[in-house]
C-alpha positions as CSV (number, residue, x, y, z in Angstrom):
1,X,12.6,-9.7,-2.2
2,X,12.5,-9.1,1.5
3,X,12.9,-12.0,3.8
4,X,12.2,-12.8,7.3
5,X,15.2,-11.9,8.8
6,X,14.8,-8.6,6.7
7,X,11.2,-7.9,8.4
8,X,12.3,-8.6,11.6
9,X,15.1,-5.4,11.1
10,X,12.3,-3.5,9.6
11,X,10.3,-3.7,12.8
12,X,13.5,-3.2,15.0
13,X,13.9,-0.2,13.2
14,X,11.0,1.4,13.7
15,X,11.0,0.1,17.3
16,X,8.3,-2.5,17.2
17,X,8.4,-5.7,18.5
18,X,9.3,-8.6,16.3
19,X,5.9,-10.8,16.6
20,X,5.4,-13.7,14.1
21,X,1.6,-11.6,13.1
22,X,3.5,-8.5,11.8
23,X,6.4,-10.1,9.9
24,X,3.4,-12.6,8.4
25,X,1.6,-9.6,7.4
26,X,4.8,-7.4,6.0
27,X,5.2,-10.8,3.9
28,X,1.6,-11.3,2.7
29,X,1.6,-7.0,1.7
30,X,4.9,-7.9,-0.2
31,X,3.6,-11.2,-2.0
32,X,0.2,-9.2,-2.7
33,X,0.8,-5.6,-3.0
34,X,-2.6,-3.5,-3.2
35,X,-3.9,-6.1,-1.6
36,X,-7.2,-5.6,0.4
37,X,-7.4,-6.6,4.3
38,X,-9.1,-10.5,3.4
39,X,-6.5,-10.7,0.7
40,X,-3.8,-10.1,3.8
41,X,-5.7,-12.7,6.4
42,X,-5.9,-14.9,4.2
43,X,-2.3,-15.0,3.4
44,X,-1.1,-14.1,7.0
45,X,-3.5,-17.4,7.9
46,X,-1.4,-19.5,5.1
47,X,1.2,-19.1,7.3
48,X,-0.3,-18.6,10.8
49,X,-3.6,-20.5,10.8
50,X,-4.9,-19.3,14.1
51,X,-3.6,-15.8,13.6
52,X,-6.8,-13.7,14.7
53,X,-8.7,-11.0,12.4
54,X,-7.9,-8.5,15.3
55,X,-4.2,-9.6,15.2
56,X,-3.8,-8.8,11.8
57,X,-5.8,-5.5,11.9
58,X,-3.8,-4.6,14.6
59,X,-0.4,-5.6,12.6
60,X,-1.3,-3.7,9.6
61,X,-2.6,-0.1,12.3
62,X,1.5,-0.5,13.9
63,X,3.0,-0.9,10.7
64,X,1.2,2.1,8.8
65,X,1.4,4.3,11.6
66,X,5.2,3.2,12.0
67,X,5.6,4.1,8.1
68,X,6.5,0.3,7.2
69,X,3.3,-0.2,5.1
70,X,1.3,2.7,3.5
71,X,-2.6,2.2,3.3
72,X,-4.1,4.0,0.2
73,X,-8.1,3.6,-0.4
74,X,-9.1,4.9,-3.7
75,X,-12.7,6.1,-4.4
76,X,-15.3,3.4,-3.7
77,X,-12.7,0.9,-2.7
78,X,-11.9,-0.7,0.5
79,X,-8.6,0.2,2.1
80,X,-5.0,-1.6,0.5
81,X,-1.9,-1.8,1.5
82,X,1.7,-1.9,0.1
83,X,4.9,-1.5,0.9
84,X,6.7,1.0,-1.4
85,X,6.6,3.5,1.1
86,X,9.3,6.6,1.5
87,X,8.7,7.7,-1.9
88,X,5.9,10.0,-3.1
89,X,4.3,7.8,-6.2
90,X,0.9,7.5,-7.5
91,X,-1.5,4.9,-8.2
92,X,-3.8,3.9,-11.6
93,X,-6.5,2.4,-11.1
94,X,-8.5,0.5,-13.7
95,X,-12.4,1.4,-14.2
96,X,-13.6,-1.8,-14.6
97,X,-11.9,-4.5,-12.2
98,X,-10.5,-2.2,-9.8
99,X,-6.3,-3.5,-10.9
100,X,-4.1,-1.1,-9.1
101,X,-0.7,-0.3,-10.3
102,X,2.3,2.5,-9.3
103,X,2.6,4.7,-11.1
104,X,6.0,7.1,-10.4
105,X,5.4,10.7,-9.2
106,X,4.7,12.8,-12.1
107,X,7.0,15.8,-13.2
108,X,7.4,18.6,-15.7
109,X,6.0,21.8,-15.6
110,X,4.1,21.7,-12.3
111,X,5.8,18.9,-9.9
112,X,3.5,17.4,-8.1
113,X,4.3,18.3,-4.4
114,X,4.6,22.0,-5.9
115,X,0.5,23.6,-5.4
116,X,-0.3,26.3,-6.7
117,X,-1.5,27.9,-4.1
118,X,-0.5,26.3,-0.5
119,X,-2.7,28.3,1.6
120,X,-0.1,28.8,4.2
121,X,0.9,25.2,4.8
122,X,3.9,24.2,5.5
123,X,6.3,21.4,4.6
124,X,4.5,19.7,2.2
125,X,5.9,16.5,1.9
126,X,2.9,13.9,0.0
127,X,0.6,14.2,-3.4
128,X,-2.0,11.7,-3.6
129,X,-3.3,11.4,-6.9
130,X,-4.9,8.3,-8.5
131,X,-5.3,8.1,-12.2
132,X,-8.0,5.9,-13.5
133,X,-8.5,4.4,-16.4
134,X,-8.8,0.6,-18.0
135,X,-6.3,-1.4,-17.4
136,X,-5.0,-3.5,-20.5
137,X,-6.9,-6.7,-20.3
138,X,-10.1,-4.5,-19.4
139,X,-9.4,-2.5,-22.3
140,X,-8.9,-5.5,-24.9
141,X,-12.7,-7.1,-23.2
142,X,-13.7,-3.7,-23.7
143,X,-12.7,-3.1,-27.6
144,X,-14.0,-6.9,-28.1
């Protein structure tokens, strides 16, 4: 578990200013990962009660775009955020309440930053895929 002091070396890293709204919000996406953008104020506002709605949209836009946080938005969700970033995993996503969990990147035959056909791209470096499903406790309501 990441603290503080470990944020603040994250951002210095990636040369961004330490500012008490970005480490608030690399804390709220480690306390809730997957979490949606109100999960995230809501958390970053535990902490930082007059932290603005722009503040934190603006914290979570540097920290993406600085590769600290990754944003993924499944079909017919709303943006989330997390911050297992640097490796190339996958998502499920349950059906019926919308749970997301990782899901390592899936290998065998076909690897899956191996296309088929690459259409003369180069440097492929990221697979998105997103499995969907139910998650357990939908599935037990489900079979009920």
């Amino acid at each position: 578990m990441a603290t503080a002091l470990d944020f603040q070396q994250l951002l210095r890293g990636a040369a961004l200013r330490v500012t008490r709204p970005r480490t608030a919000v690399l804390g709220a996406v480690q306390k809730h990962p997957h979490a949606d953008t109100d999960t995230i104020i809501g958390a970053v506002r535990s902490r930082l009660p007059k932290v603005s709605h722009q503040a934190v949209y603006d914290s979570l836009h540097a920290l993406t775009a600085a590769g600290l946080v990754r944003r993924i938005q499944p079909s017919g969700s709303v943006a989330r955020y997390e911050l297992r970033v640097g490796d190339n995993h996958h998502h499920l996503v349950c059906r019926a309440c919308g749970a997301i969990a990782d899901v390592d990147c899936a290998v065998g035959d076909a690897p899956c930053l191996t296309a088929p056909d690459d259409r003369g791209y180069s440097s492929i470096d990221e697979a998105e895929v997103v499995f969907w499903g139910l998650c357990p406790d939908c599935s037990v309501t489900e079979s009920s």
